[in-house]
C-alpha positions in Angstrom: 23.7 -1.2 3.3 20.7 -3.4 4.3 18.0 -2.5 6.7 16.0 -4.9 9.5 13.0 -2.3 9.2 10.8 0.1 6.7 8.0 2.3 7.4 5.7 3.5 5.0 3.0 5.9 6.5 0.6 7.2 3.9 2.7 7.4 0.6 2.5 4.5 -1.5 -1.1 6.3 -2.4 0.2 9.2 -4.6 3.6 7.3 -5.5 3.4 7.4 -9.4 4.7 3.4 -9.6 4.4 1.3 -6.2 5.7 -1.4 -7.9 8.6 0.1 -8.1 9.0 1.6 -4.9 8.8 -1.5 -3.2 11.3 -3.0 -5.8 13.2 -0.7 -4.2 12.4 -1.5 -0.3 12.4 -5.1 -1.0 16.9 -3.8 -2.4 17.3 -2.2 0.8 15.6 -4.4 3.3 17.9 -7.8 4.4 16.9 -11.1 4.0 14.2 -11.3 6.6 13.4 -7.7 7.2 10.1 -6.2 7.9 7.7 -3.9 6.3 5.4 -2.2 7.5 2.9 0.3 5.9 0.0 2.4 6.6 -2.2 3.1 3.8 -6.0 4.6 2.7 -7.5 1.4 0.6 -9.8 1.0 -1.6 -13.0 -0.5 0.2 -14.7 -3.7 -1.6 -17.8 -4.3 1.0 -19.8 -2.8 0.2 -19.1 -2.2 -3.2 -20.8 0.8 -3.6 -18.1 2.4 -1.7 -14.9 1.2 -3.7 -17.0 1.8 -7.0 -17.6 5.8 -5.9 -13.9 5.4 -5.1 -13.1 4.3 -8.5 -15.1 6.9 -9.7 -14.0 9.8 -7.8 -9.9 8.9 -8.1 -9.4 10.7 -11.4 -10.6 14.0 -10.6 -9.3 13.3 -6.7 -5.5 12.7 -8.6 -5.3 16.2 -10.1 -7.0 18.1 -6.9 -4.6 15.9 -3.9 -1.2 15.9 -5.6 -1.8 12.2 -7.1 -3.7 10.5 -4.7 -5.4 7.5 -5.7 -8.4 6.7 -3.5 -8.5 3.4 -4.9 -4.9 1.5 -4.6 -4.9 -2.3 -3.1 -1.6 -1.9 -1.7 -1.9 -5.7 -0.3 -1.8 -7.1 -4.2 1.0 -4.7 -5.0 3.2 -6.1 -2.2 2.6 -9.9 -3.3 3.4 -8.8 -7.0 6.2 -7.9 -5.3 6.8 -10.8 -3.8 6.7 -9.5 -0.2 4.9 -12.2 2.2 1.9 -10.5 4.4 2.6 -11.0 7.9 -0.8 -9.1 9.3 -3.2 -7.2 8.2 -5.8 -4.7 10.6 -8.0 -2.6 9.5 -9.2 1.0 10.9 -11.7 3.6 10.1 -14.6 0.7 8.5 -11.8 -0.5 6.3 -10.1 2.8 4.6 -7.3 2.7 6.2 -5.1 -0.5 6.8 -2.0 -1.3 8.9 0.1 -3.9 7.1 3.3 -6.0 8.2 4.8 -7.4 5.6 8.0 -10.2 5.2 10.6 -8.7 2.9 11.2 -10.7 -0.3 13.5 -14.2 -0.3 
């Protein structure tokens, strides 16, 4: 079974491996399909931000169930080989909407 669509709303953050997981979408999505995700980033400008993030994600992990405050989901999904369709970003960066082209 192959689907046109996924949605992922606030997960890949506290998923142990995203690399996997979207190894996984990319099986289930059909040539052509879409994903799109909702995820808290980790902020680069300015870097003070992204460095507290850094800073703050091991002790964040153990008290929010695995959370990283820090993920790039954008460079896990071209790892992955999915191709970025668009990219908009809310809440002065930490959160990003992301529509993404499922693997060839």
């Amino acid at each position: 079974m192959a689907f046109d669509e996924a949605v992922v709303t606030l997960a890949m953050f506290t998923i142990p491996d995203p690399l996997r997981a979207l190894d996984e979408l990319s099986r289930v999505l059909r040539p052509g399909g879409v994903l799109r995700m909702l995820e808290h980033v980790r902020i680069d400008q300015p870097s003070v931000v992204g460095k507290a993030q850094d800073f703050l994600t091991p002790v964040w992990r153990r008290l929010a169930g695995g959370c990283h405050l820090n993920r790039r989901p954008i460079q896990s999904l071209v790892a992955a080989r999915f191709r970025i369709q668009s990219k908009t970003a809310h809440l002065g960066g930490y959160i990003e909407a992301i529509t993404a082209g499922a693997p060839p």
